[in-house]
PLY file of the C-alpha trace (Angstrom):
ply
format ascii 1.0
element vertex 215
property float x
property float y
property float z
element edge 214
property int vertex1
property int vertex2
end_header
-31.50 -9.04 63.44
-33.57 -12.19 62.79
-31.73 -15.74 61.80
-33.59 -15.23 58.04
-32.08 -11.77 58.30
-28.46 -12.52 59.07
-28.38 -15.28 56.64
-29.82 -12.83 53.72
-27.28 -10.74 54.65
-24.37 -13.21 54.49
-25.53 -14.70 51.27
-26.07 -10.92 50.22
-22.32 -10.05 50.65
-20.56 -13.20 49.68
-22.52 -13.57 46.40
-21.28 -9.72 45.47
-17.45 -10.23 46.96
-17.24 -13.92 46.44
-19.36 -15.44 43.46
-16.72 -18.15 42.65
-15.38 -18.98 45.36
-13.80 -22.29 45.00
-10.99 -24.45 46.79
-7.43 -23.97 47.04
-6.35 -27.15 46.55
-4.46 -27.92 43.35
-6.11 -30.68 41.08
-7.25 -32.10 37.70
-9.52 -34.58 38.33
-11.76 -36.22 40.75
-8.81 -39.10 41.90
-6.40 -35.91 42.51
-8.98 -34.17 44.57
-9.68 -36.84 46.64
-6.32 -38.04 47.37
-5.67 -33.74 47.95
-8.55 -33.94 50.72
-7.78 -37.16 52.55
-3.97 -35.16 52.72
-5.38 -32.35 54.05
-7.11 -33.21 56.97
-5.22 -31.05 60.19
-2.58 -29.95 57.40
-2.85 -26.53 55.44
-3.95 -26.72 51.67
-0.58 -25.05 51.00
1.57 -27.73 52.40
-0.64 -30.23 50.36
-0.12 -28.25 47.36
3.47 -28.63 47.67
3.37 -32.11 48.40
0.99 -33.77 45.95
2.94 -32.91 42.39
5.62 -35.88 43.27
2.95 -37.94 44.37
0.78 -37.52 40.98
3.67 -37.76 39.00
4.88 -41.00 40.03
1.27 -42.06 40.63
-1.03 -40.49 37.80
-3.89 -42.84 37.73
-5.53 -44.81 40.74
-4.16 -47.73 39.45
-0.80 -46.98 39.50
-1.50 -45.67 43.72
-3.10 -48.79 44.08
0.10 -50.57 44.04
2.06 -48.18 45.79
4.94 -49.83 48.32
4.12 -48.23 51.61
7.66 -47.15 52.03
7.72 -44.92 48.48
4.46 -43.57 49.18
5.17 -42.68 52.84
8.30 -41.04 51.56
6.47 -38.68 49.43
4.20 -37.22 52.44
6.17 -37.17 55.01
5.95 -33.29 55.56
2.32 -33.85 55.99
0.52 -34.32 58.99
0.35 -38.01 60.03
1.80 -39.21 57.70
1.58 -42.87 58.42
-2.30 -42.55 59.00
-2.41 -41.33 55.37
-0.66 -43.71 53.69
-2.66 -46.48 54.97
-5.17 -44.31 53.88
-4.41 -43.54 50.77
-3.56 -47.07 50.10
-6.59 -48.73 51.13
-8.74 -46.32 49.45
-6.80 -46.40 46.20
-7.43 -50.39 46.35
-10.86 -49.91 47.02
-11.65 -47.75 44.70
-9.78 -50.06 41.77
-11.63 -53.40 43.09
-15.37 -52.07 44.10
-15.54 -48.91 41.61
-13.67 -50.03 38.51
-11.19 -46.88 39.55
-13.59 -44.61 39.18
-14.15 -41.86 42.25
-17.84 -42.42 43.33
-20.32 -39.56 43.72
-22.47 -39.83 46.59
-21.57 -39.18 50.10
-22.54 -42.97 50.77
-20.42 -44.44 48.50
-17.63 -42.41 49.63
-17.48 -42.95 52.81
-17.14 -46.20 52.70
-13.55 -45.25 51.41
-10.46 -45.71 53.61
-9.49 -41.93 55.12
-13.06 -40.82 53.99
-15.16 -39.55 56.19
-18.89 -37.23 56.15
-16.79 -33.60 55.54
-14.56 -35.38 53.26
-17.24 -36.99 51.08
-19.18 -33.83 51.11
-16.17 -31.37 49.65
-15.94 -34.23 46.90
-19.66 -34.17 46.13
-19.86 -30.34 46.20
-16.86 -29.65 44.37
-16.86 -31.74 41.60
-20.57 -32.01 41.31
-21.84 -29.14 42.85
-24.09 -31.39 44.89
-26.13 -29.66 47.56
-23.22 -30.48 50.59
-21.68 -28.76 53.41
-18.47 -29.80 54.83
-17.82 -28.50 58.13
-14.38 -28.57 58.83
-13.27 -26.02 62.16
-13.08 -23.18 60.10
-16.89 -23.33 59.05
-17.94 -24.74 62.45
-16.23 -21.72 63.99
-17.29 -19.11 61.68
-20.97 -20.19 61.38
-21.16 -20.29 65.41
-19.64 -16.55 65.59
-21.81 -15.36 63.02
-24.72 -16.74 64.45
-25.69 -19.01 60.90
-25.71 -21.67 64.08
-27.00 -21.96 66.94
-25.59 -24.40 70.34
-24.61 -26.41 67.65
-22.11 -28.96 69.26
-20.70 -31.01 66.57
-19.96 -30.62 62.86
-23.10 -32.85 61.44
-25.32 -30.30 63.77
-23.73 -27.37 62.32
-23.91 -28.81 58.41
-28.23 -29.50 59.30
-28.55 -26.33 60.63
-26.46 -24.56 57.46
-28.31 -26.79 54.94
-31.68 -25.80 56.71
-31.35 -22.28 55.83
-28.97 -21.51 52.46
-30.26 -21.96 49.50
-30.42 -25.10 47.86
-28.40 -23.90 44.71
-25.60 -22.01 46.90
-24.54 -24.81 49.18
-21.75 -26.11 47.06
-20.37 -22.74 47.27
-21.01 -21.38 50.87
-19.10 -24.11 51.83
-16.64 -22.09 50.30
-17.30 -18.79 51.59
-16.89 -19.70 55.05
-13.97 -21.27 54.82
-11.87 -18.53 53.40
-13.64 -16.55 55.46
-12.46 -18.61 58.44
-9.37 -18.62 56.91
-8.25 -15.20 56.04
-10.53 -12.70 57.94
-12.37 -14.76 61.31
-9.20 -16.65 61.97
-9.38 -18.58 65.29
-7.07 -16.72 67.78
-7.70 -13.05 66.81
-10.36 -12.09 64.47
-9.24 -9.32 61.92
-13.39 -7.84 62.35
-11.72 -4.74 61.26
-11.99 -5.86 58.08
-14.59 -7.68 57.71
-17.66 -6.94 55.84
-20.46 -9.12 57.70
-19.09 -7.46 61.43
-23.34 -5.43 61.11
-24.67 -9.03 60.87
-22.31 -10.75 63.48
-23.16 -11.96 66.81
-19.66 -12.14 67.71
-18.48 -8.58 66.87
-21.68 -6.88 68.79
-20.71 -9.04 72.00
-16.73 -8.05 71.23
-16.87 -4.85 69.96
-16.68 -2.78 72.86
-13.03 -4.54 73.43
-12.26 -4.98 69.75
0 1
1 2
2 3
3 4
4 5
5 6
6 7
7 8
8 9
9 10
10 11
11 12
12 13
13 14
14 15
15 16
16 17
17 18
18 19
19 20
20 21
21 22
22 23
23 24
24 25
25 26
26 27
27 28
28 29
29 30
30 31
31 32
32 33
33 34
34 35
35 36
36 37
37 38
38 39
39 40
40 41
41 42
42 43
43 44
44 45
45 46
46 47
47 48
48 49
49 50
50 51
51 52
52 53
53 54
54 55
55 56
56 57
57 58
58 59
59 60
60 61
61 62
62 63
63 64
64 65
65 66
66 67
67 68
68 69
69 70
70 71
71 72
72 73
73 74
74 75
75 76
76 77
77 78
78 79
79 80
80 81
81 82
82 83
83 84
84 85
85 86
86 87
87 88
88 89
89 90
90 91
91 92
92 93
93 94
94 95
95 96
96 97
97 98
98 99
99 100
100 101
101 102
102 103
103 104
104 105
105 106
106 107
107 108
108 109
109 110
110 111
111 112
112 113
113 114
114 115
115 116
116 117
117 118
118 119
119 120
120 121
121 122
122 123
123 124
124 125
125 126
126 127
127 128
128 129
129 130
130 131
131 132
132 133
133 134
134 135
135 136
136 137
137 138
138 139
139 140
140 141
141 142
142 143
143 144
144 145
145 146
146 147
147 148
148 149
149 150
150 151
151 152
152 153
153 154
154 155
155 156
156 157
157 158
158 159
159 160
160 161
161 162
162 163
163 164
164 165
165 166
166 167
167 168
168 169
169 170
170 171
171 172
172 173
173 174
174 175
175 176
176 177
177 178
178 179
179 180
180 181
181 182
182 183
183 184
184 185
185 186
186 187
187 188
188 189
189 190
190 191
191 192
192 193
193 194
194 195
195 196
196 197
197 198
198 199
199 200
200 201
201 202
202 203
203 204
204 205
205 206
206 207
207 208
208 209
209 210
210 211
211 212
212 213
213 214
């Protein structure tokens, strides 16, 4: 099978199986999102999800995060994953946003970045989700699931794996393959034991036709 190929055949089946596939996160607006990303980062969406109604409710707007004490804040997320780190993230950013944006969540993966907390994949899941921009987060789900597939190719960090992604899907899908391979990564190619019993793109995968003798 050639690379144009497996990729028609991975956009084939997640456009019938997966058309909306979207994030799991829980939010209402682009300040929830972001604050829901910068959380996530080594922590599952699910232990964000339970985390970050407390935080909105005692911090609705950017403002009022803005002048968060560290102590209440830190108390808030302290079941998730470095949760010092993210205060001081979440802090800085919310100031950041308040005194160079007006409090308004930025759109471009430029102006994101410059964000406390924020970095490329970050930036791109904000651009793609709420605007559907053409960008491809590569967190290790898609990194891993793109390499097994055989979407990429020696690619040896995530901003080689998001060219080479970008290169080939279509312009107008981006925002939601990003999608597809996470689930994906998350449900069905999971790191430790791939369930490629069930999975519907094992004819198109390079990993299953190496594997599937001792699958």
């Amino acid at each position: 099978m050639t690379k144009k190929e497996r990729y028609g055949f991975v956009i084939s089946y997640f456009s019938e199986h997966a058309p909306n596939a979207e994030t799991e996160l829980v939010y209402d607006n682009p300040y929830q999102l972001l604050v829901a990303v910068v959380l996530s980062a080594q922590c599952t969406d699910k232990r964000v999800n339970m985390t970050t109604p407390a935080l909105f409710a005692k911090y609705p707007t950017v403002f009022q995060l803005a002048k968060a004490e560290y102590e209440d804040l830190f108390d808030i997320i302290k079941s998730i994953s470095y949760p010092g780190n993210k205060t001081r993230h979440l802090m800085g950013m919310a100031n950041m946003l308040v005194e160079k944006f007006g409090g308004e969540v930025p759109l471009t993966v430029e102006e994101l970045m410059q964000l406390p907390g924020v970095g490329r994949k970050t930036a791109n899941v904000i651009t793609s989700v709420v605007d559907n921009q053409p960008n491809m987060a590569v967190d290790t789900h898609v990194f891993r699931v793109a390499a097994r597939i055989g979407l990429t190719n020696n690619a040896k960090t995530p901003l080689a794996a998001e060219m080479q992604l970008i290169k080939h899907i279509p312009k107008e899908l981006i925002y939601v393959a990003h999608h597809w391979l996470i689930l994906h990564g998350r449900y069905i190619c999971v790191a430790r034991t791939p369930k490629c019993e069930e999975c519907g793109l094992k004819i198109a995968c390079k990993y299953y036709h190496f594997h599937k003798e001792i699958i």
